[in-house]
C-alpha positions, -999 to 999 in steps of 0.1 A, spaced: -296 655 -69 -270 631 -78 -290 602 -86 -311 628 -110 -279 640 -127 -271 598 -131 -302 595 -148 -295 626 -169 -262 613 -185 -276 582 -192 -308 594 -210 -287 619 -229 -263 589 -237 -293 569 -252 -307 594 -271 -275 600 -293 -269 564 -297 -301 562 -310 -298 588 -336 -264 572 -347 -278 540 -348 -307 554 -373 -283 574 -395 -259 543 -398 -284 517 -406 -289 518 -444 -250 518 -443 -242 489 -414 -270 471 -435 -249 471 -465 -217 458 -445 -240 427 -435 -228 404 -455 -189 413 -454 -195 412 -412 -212 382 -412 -183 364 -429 -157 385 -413 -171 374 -378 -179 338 -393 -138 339 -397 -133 352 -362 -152 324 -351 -141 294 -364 -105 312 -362 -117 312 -324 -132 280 -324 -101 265 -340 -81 284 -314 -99 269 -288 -98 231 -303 -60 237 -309 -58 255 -278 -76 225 -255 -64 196 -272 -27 210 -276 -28 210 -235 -40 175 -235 -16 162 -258 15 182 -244 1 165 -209 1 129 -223 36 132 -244 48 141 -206 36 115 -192 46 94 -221 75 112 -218 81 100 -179 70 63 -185 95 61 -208 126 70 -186 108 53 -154 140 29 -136 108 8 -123 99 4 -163 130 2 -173 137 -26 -144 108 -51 -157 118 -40 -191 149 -60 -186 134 -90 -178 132 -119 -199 107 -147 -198 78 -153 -170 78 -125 -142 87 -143 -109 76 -134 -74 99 -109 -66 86 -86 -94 51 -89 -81 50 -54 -62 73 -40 -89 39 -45 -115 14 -36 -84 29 -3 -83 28 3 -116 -7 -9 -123 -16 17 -96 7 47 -112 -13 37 -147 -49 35 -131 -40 68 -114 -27 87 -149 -55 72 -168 -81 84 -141 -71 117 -136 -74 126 -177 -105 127 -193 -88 124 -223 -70 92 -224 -87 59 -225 -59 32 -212 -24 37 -205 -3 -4 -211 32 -7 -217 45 -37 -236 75 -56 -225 86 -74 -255 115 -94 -235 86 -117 -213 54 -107 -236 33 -91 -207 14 -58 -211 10 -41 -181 -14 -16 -180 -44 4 -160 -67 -29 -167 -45 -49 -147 -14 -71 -157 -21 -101 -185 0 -111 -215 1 -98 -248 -26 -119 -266 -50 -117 -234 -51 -80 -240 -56 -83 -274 -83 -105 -272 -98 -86 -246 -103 -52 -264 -89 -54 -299 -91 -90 -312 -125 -86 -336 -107 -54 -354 -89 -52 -388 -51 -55 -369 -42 -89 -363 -26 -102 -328 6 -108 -349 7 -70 -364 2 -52 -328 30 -75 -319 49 -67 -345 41 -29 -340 51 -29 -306 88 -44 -312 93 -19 -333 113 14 -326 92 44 -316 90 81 -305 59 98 -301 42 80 -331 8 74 -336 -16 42 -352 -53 40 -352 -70 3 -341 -103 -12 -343 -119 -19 -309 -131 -55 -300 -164 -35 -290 -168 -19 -320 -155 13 -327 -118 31 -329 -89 37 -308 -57 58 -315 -27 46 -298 6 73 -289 37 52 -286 72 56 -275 101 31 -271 116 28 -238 148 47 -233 176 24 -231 160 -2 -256 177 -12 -284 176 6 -317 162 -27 -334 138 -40 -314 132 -19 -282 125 -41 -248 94 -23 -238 73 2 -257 49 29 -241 14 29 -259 -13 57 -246 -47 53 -259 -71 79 -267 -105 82 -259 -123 86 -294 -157 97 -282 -138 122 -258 -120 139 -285 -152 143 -306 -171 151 -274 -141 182 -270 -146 192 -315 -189 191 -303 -184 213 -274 -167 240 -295 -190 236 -324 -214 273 -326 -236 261 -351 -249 224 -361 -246 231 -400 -204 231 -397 -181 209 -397 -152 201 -378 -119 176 -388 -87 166 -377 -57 156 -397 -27 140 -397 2 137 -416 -12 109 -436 -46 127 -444 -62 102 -422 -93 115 -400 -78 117 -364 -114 128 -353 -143 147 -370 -174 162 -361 -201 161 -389 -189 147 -422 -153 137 -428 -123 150 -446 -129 125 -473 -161 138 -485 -149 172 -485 -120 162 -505 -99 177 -483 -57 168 -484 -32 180 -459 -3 186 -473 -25 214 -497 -40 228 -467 -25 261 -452 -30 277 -419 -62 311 -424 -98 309 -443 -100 296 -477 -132 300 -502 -142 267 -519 -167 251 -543 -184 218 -529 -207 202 -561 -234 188 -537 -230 218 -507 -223 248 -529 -200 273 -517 -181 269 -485 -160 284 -454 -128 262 -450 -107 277 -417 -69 261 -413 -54 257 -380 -20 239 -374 -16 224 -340 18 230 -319 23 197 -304 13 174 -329 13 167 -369 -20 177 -373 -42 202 -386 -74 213 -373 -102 222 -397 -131 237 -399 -164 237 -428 -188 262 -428 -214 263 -456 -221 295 -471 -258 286 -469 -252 295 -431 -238 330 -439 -271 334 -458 -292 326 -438 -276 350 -409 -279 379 -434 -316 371 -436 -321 367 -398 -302 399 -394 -324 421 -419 -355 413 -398 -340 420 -367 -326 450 -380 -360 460 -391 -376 452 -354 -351 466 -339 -354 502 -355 -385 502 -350 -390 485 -315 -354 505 -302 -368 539 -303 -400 528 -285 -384 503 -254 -353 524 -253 -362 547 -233 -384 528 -208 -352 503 -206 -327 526 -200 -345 541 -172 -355 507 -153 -322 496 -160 -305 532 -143 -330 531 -115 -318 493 -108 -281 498 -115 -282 464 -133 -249 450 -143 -245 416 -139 -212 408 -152 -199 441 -130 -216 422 -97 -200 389 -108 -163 405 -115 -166 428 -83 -176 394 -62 -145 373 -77 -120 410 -74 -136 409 -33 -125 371 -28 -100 363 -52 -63 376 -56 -62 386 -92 -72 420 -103 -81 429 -137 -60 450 -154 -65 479 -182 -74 466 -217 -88 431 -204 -115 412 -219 -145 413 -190 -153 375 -208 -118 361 -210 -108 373 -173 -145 361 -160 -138 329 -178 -100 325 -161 -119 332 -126 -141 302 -137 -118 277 -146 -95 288 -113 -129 286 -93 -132 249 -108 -98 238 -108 -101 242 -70 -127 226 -66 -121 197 -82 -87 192 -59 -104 204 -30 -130 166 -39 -102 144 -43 -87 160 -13 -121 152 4 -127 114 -7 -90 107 4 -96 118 39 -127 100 37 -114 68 30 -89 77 58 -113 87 81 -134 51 75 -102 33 81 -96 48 113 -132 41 126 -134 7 114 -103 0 135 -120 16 163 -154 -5 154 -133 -36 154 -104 -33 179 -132 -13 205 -164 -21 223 -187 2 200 -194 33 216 -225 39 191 -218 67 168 -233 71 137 -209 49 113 -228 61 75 -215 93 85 -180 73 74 -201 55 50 -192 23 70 -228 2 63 -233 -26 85 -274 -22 87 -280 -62 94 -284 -73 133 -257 -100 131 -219 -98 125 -189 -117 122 -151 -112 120 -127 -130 102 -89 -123 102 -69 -133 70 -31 -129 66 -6 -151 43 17 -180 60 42 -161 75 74 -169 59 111 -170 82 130 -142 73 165 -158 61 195 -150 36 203 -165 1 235 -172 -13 247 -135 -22 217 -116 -7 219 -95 27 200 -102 53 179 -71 59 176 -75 18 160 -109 23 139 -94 50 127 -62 33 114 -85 -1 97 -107 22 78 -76 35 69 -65 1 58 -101 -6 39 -108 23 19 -69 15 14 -79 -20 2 -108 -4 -26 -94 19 -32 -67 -11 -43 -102 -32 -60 -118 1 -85 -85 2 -93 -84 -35 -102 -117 -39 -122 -121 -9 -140 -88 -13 -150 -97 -51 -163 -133 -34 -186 -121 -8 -204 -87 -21 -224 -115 -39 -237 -122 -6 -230 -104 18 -225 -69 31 -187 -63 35 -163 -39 49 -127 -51 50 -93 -33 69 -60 -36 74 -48 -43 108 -11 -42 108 0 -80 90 -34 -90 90 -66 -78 66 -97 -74 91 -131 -88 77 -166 -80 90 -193 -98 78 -232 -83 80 -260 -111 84 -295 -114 83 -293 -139 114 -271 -160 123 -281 -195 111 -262 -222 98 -271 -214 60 -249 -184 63 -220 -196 85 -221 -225 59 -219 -197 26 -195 -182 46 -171 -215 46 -177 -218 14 -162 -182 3 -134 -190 25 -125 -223 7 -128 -207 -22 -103 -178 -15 -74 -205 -1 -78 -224 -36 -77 -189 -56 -45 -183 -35 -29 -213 -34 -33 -222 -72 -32 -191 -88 -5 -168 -69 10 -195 -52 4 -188 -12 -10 -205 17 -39 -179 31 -45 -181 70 -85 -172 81 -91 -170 117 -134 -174 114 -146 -155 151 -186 -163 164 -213 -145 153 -223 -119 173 -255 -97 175 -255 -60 169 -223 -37 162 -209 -44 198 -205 -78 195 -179 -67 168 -152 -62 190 -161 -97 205 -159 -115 173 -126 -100 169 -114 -107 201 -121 -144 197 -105 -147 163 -73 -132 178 -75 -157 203 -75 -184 176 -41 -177 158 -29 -199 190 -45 -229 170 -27 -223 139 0 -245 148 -9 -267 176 -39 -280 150 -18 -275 120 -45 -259 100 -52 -231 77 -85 -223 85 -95 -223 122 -129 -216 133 -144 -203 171 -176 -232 168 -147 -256 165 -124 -253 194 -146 -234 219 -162 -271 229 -130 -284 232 -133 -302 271 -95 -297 291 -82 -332 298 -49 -334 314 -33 -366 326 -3 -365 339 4 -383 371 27 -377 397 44 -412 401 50 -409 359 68 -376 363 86 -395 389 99 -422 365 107 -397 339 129 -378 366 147 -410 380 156 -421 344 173 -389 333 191 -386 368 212 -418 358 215 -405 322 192 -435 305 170 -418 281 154 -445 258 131 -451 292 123 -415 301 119 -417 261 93 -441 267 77 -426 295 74 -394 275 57 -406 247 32 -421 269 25 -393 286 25 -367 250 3 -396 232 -22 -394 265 -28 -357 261 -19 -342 227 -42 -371 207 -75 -352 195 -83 -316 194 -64 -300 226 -69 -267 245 -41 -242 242 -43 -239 279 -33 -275 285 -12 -276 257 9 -249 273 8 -265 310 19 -299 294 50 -283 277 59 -263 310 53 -296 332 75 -315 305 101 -292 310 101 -286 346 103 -324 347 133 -322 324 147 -295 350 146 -318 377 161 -349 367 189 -328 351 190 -308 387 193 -343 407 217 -355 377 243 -328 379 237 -313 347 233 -275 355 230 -268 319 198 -281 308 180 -247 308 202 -233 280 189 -268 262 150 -260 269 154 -225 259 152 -231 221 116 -245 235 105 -220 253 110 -194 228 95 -218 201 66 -241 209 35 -214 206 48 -210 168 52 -249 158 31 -275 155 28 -301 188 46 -328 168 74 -300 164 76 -298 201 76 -333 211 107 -336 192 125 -304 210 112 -320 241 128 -359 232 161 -339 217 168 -319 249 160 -345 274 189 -369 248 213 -341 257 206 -337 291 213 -374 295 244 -375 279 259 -345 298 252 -366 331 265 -396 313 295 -375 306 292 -359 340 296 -392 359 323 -403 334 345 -376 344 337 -377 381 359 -408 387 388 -389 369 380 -358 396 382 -372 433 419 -356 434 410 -324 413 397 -304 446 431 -311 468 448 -300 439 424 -263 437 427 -262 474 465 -265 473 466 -239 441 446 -218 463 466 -217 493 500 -207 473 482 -180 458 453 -162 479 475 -135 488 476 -125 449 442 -98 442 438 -110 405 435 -146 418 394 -156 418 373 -185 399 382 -176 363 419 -174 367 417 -209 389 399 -222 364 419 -217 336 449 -226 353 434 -261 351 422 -254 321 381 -261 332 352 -235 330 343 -215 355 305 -235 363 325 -268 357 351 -259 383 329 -247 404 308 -277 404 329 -304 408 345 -287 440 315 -281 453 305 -319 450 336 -329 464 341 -309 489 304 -298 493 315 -262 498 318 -231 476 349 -225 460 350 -186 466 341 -191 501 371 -212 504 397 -184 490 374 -155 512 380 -179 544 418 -183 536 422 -146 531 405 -136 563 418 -163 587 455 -146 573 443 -112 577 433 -121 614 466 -128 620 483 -98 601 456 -76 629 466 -99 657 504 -92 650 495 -54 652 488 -48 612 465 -21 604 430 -25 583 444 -14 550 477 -35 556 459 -65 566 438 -62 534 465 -55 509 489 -81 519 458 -106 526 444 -104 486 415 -80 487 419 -49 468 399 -23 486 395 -21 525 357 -14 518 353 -50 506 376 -65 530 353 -51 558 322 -61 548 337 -101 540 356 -100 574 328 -89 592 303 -118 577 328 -142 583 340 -130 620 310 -112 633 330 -80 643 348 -54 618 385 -57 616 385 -19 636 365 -37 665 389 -65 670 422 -43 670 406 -24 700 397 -55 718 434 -64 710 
């Protein structure tokens, strides 16, 4: 019954529209031509609306980030600069290469983004970093400006101002420029320059075009053509200054009469135009008499049959599409919205989202690749699927190679901190490995298939094989040689590749990689740059260092002459370090060196020669073998001379322990008496004092003032004393350690021998 009643309303509904659309038809007819032009207003009033609207937004977004640039302390930093950037402004550019690729990539509407620094005559921009004429000769250098006119532009004064140029490809480019803040008011140090994508902005005037037949300019200021779609202002006559914003009737000789519609824009000088021949208008009215003809006729007929299949269906398709965005968005429409206008705002949101939602996406992508090709490399393969992480090693045979710049010591200059000093070397050495992985990437995707990552200070790269013959291994030198003269000559830097074996299949990844860690142990004892796995892993162990040589060594640094035991070491480093060596021997060589260095200082006297081999052991993995040698020669020289010195002073010192002894005796009743205050009494150190007692006397010197304070104590106990008497008056501070000291030297505790008393 309700349905019925549904269908009722809308038949009676139908059936008086369609008598007030026959009664008003002889009168709308008449209207035509006025409604035609009146909506031929609203639209290019809308269309203009819409190009003002769009472009306004994309202006008002590059004068921000114009804006930004401008007042940037990293801009204003290099702006300040004069002459050739150094080294230390290498990461400074980096960075703001990336933060100009990133604005120029994320709008559509902007073509490049460089900034000029007039002080040193670089451009840095989102094409990289190059000097003013390179960039001119790069994109601009066949056009009607000169090199020495877009210099002379860009040292002038600026805000906001714009200049059209001639592309070296053919073509035109609009350039937005603004002096950076700060720069002088005659010749500013760096100058912000934006430049607009052309075919963008006429891409943005065809998109809002409704019909082909019309036209549609921009001005500036200057009457010139900022962009046009169709014919151009100058054919039209058209001048700015006698244009005014609305719709304007005028008389073309070779189009006839025409529609001009006005817009001024909000952000810029400009106004946008539209031109709409009247021969359009014409032809509308003619299209509409036959439709309205049809329509009467064919209305009455289908109107019915329509009205019902539409009722029976409940068809509404924009109600379904605003009821599914009112169930799943957050905005309602309210009363006396446009259904279009609101649809089109859910559109745009709908969009806007997803558009973040893909860059959000292809950043954990590339995180998620990262993490796996860490896994791949620093892991036995545990055979996932890696094109899920679009990692593509497909061939059977891989190899790893580990690059990293010469690590430089961290140090101070004159004036500069040292955790200064250290942080730029940080940002060198990551500019560093950032150049290292460019380079080598753009060398081998010639050849081969590459995937590279970053592994804390080092840059991680696997190489995919057809097999793993010689030809490749060989092209894969070559690329190598080829990176350490790119480095070396062009930025400067000594590059460090560590070349593992090649391995079959994705598990001998990890293997590869484990070998070429292995390797950086041969950076310095071979004093090379690049060191390969085929070239050490035949090296053959030899190791010749005989017992009755050690023995020589030993015996001439126990009587302090150390050109022989120089002799004998040289012998025995020129016996075993000539030729490719193993680390392993390397490493038992040094530690056999230095034990023997421990011995003859031991049988010498010296009992400081492991403070002397210390440097060494803390050093010789990181410096080359000729490096250590001379450690080795230097520490045995000073171990010499201290026993030299040693037995100099022994003559002076046979008196020296009657003299502690007596010191002793006068005083081992006092607690504060021990080593250190005897020893500065006669003005010795503590080891030295100790030392030369105990060679003298052959005993220790704190069992001597121990024995004198106990043997007292014995008596004090003897003469009927108690414990805590006998230890006061006796030297010891606390009964507790007077106990355990008596009862190690006598056997019994000083309780047990007052009862036996």
């Amino acid at each position: 019954m309700k349905k019925s009643k549904v269908y009722l309303r809308l038949f009676l509904s139908y059936v008086a529209l369609a008598l007030g659309i026959l009664c008003m038809t002889t009168l709308v007819y008449g209207y035509t031509v006025k409604v035609i032009q009146n909506q031929t207003d609203r639209l290019n009033e809308n269309l203009l609306e819409s190009v003002k609207k769009e472009l306004d937004q994309e202006f008002e977004n590059i004068q921000k980030v114009e804006s930004r640039l401008a007042v940037d302390a990293g801009v204003q930093k290099l702006a300040r600069v004069r002459g050739k950037f150094d080294a230390k402004y290498q990461l400074d550019l980096y960075y703001l290469y990336k933060d100009l690729y990133s604005i120029t990539s994320s709008e559509a509407l902007i073509d490049d983004v460089f900034i000029c620094f007039n002080r040193s005559g670089k451009i840095s921009s989102s094409q990289g970093n190059m000097s003013e004429q390179m960039y001119y000769d790069l994109y601009y250098k066949e056009g009607l400006h000169t090199f020495e006119q877009l210099q002379a532009y860009m040292r002038k004064p600026h805000f906001q101002e714009s200049l059209f140029f001639e592309r070296a490809a053919g073509g035109e480019a609009m350039f937005l420029t603004t002096s950076v803040v700060g720069s002088g008011l005659e010749e500013p140090t760096a100058t912000v320059c934006i430049v607009i994508n052309m075919e963008r902005l006429k891409e943005l005037l065809e998109k809002n075009c409704w019909n082909e037949g019309m036209d549609t300019i921009i001005l500036d200021e200057n009457s010139d053509i900022v962009g046009a779609r169709g014919r151009t202002a100058e054919e039209y006559g058209l001048d700015y200054q006698k244009l005014t914003e609305g719709n304007h009737l005028k008389y073309m000789a070779d189009s006839g009469q025409t529609m001009i519609s006005v817009v001024d824009s909000n952000r810029m000088d400009w106004k946008y135009v539209t031109v709409t021949p009247a021969s359009l208008i014409e032809q509308d009215v003619k299209h509409v008499r036959k439709i309205y003809l049809l329509c009467t006729a064919g209305s009455v007929v289908m109107g019915f049959a329509i009205a019902y299949i539409f009722a029976k269906r409940s068809y509404n398709p924009i109600r379904r599409i605003m009821d599914t965005f009112q169930q799943h968005g957050s905005e309602v429409m309210g009363e006396g919205d446009n259904e279009y206008q609101w649809l089109n705002r859910q559109v745009e949101q709908v969009l806007q989202k997803h558009g973040e939602a893909k860059q959000l996406l292809h950043s954990y992508q590339k995180q998620l690749k990262n993490y796996y090709m860490m896994k791949l490399v620093q892991e036995v393969y545990d055979g996932r699927n890696l094109e899920v992480y679009q990692i593509r090693l497909k061939l059977p045979y891989n190899m790893v190679l580990l690059l990293y710049p010469r690590p430089k010591e961290e140090g101070t200059g004159a004036g500069i901190p040292a955790d200064s000093a250290g942080a730029d070397i940080q940002k060198e050495t990551a500019l560093q490995r950032f150049v290292i992985q460019n380079i080598f990437e753009e060398l081998c995707l010639n050849y081969f298939n590459l995937e590279l990552v970053e592994l804390g200070e080092k840059v991680a790269a696997v190489i995919n094989l057809p097999d793993g013959s010689e030809q490749y291994q060989d092209l894969v030198k070559e690329q190598v040689e080829k990176l350490q003269q790119m480095t070396e000559e062009t930025f400067g830097f000594t590059s460090i590749v560590l070349e593992g074996p090649v391995c079959e299949g994705l598990q001998g990844i990890h293997e590869s990689y484990r070998q070429a860690v292995l390797l950086e142990e041969y950076v310095h004892l071979l004093d090379d740059t690049v060191i390969r796995y085929e070239d050490v892993r035949n090296i053959q162990p030899q190791y010749d260092y005989p017992a009755d040589v050690e023995e020589r060594i030993v015996n001439a640094i126990q009587v302090g002459d150390s050109r022989q035991a120089g002799i004998f070491m040289n012998e025995v480093f020129r016996k075993n370090l000539s030729g490719k060596v193993s680390v392993d021997i390397y490493r038992c060589l040094v530690y056999d060196m230095m034990g023997t260095l421990l011995k003859g200082a031991s049988q010498g006297g010296c009992s400081d020669a492991a403070e002397y081999l210390e440097l060494v052991n803390r050093a010789f993995m990181n410096a080359s073998t000729a490096e250590v040698e001379k450690m080795l020669c230097q520490c045995m020289e000073q171990i010499c001379a201290e026993i030299l010195r040693l037995r100099s002073e022994a003559v002076q010192d046979d008196s020296l322990s009657r003299e502690i002894e007596r010191y002793i005796r006068e005083n081992f009743r006092d607690p504060d008496l021990n080593i250190a205050i005897t020893s500065q009494h006669f003005d010795k150190t503590p080891s030295y004092l100790s030392s030369i007692y105990k060679k003298q006397t052959g005993g220790s010197l704190l069992d001597f003032i121990n024995t004198l304070r106990i043997d007292y104590a014995e008596e004090l106990l003897l003469s009927g004393s108690s414990v805590v008497e006998a230890a006061e008056q006796s030297g010891f501070r606390d009964s507790g350690g007077f106990i355990r000291i008596f009862k190690k030297k006598k056997g019994i505790t000083p309780g047990q021998m007052k009862k036996k008393v």
